[in-house]
C-alpha positions in Angstrom: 0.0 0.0 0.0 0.9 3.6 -0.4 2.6 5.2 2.8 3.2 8.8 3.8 5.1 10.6 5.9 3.7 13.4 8.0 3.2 16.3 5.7 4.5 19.5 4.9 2.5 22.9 6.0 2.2 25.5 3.5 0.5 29.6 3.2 -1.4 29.9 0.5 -0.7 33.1 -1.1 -4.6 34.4 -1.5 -6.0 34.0 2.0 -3.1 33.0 4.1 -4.9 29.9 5.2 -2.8 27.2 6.4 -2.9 23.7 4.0 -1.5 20.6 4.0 0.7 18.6 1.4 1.2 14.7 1.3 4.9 13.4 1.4 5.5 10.0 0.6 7.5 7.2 2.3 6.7 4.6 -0.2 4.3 4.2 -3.3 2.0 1.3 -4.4 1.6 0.7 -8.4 -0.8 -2.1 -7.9 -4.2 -1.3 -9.3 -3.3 1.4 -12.1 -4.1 1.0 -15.8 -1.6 1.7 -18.4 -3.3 4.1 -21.4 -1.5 4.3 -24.3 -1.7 8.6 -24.2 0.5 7.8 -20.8 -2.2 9.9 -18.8 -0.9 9.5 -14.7 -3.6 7.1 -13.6 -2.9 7.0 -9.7 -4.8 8.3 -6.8 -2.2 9.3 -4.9 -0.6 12.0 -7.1 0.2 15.3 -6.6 -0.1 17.6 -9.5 2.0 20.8 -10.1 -1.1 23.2 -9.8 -3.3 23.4 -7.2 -6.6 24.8 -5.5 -7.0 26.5 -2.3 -10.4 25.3 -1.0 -10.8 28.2 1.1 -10.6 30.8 -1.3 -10.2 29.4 -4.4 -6.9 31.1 -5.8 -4.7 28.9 -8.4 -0.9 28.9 -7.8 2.0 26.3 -8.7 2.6 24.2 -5.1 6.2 24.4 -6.1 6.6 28.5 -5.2 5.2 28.0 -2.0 7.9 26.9 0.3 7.0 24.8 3.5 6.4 26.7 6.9 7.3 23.4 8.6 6.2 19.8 8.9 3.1 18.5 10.9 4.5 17.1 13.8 3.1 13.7 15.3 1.0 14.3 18.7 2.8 13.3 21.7 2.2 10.8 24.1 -1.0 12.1 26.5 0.2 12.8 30.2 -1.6 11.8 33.0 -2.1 14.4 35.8 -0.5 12.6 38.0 2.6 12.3 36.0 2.6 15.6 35.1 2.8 16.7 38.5 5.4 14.0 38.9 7.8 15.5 35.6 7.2 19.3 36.7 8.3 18.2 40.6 11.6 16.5 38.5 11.9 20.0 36.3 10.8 17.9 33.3 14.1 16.3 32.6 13.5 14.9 29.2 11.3 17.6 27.6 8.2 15.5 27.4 6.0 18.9 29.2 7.8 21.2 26.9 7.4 18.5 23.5 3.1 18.8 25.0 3.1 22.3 25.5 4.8 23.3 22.1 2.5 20.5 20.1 -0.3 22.5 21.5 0.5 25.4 20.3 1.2 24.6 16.7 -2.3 22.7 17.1 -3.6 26.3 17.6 -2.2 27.5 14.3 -2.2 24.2 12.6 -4.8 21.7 13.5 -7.7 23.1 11.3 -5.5 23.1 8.2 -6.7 20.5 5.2 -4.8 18.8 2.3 -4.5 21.2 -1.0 -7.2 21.1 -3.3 -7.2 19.5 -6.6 -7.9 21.5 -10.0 -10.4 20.5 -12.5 -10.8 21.3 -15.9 -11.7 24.5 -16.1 -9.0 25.9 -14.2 -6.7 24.4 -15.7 -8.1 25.7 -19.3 -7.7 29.3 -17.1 -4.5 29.2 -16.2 -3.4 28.1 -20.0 -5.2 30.6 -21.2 -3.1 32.9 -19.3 0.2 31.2 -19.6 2.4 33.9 -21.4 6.0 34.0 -20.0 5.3 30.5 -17.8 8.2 28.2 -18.7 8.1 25.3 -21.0 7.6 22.4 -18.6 4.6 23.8 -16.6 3.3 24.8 -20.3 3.9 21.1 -21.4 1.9 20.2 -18.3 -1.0 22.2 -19.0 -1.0 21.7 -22.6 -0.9 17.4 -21.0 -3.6 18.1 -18.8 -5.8 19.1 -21.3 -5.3 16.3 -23.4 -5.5 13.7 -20.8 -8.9 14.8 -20.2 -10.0 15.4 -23.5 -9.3 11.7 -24.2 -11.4 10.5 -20.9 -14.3 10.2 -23.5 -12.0 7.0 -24.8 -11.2 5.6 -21.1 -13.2 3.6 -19.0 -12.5 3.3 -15.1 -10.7 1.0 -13.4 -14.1 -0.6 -12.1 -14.9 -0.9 -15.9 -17.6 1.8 -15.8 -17.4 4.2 -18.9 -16.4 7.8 -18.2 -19.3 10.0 -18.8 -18.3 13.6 -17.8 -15.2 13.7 -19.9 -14.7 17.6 -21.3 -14.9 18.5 -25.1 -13.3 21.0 -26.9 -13.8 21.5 -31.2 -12.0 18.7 -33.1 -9.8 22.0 -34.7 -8.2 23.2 -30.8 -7.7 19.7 -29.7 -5.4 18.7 -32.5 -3.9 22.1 -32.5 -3.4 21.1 -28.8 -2.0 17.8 -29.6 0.6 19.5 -32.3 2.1 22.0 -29.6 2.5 19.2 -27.2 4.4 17.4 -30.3 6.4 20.7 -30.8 7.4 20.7 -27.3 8.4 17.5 -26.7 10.6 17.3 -30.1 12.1 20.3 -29.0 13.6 18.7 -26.1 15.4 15.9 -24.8 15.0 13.0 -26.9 14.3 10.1 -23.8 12.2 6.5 -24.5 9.2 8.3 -22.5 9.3 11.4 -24.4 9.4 9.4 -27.8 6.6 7.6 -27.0 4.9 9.9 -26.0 5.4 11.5 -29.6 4.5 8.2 -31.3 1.2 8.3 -29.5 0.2 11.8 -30.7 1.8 11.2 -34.2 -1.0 7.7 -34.0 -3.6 10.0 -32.7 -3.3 12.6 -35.3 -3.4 9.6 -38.0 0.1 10.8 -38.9 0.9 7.0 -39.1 4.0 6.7 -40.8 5.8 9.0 -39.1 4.6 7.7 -35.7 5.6 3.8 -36.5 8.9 5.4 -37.4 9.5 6.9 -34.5 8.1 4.1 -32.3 10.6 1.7 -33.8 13.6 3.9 -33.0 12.5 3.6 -28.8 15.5 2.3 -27.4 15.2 -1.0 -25.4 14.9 -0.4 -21.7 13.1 -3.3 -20.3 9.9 -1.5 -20.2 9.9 1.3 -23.0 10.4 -1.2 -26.0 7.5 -3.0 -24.9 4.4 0.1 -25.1 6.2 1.1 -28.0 5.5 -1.8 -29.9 1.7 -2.2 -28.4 1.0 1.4 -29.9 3.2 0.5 -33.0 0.9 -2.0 -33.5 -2.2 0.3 -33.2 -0.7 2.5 -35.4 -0.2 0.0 -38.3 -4.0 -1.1 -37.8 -5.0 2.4 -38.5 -6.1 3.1 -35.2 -6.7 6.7 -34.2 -8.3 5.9 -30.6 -6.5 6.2 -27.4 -6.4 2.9 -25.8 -6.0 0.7 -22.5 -2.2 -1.2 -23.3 -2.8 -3.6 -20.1 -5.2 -4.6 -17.5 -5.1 -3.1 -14.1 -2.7 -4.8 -11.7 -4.3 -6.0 -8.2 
């Protein structure tokens, strides 16, 4: 199973409310689906952009630097101990470790785990993205994409998604195209080529995508999508598609 530390504690910028951001110890892949557009499939994710649930402002999680780290409650002490360790002048701390975990509790304890963004902010944000740099551009350009192709993804109980967004056929293959740019623009790894291949398939561009495909290198893991989604591209196959079963 997943496992997490104790999280960090983070301002937000538009209301000053305290929030909460997971930190993990160790991640679980068991249960996800593989898609062939590579969209990040597990719960436990933390995207780049985020919500504040109390007022609603957007910002990137990464400028907001950490205020601290939510400590763990300490042991309760009974009266009678109490009295005991304040008689003794408290020699190990454990009054002082109470006293100060109270008062962080008083700053602290009402703060909540960072919203998620939806669709539409997302859309926002990109819409307003002049002068942000290419990889959070790349991840909103992703974003939108991803969700765009829910209408071909089912989830992992089997049940169709049926509130996927739409946009006209024209802005999501522009979409698709400036992801392409983007990605050929930068460093050519097995990922990033498949992840080329896939749009190249998608925009029926099939030639040049089983080109590409065939030149992933051989990884252990790469080769192997790249031929699945070689293979849809020879078939003619313009559909994003599930590449494995879920894992339990």
């Amino acid at each position: 199973m997943t496992r997490y530390a104790a999280p960090s504690v983070h301002v937000c910028p538009g209301c000053n409310a305290f929030f909460l951001r997971r930190r993990f110890r160790s991640v679980n892949f068991f249960g996800t689906q593989d898609w062939s557009d590579g969209v990040p499939t597990m719960l436990w994710r933390q995207e780049p952009l985020v919500r504040c649930d109390a007022c609603a402002a957007l910002f990137w999680l990464d400028d907001i630097e950490p205020v601290g780290i939510m400590p763990d409650a300490p042991r309760p002490i009974g009266r009678l101990t109490r009295g005991w360790l304040r008689w003794r002048g408290d020699p190990e701390g454990q009054l002082q470790a109470q006293e100060e975990w109270t008062g962080t509790m008083k700053s602290w304890g009402q703060a909540q785990y960072i919203g998620r963004v939806n669709f539409d902010d997302v859309v926002y944000v990109l819409s307003r993205s002049k002068g942000v740099d290419t990889d959070r551009l790349l991840w909103l350009r992703q974003r939108v994409w991803w969700a765009l192709n829910d209408r071909y993804r089912s989830r992992s109980d089997g049940a169709p998604v049926t509130d996927a967004p739409t946009w006209p056929a024209a802005a999501e293959r522009t979409n698709m195209e400036v992801i392409l740019d983007i990605l050929r623009d930068g460093e050519q790894q097995p990922g990033s080529m498949i992840q080329q291949g896939e749009l190249l398939r998608l925009l029926g561009r099939f030639d040049e995508a089983i080109a590409l495909l065939r030149a992933v290198p051989a990884d252990g893991h790469s080769e192997v999508r790249a031929v699945k989604i070689e293979r849809l591209a020879r078939s003619g196959d313009t559909q994003v598609r599930e590449l494995s079963a879920p894992t339990w």
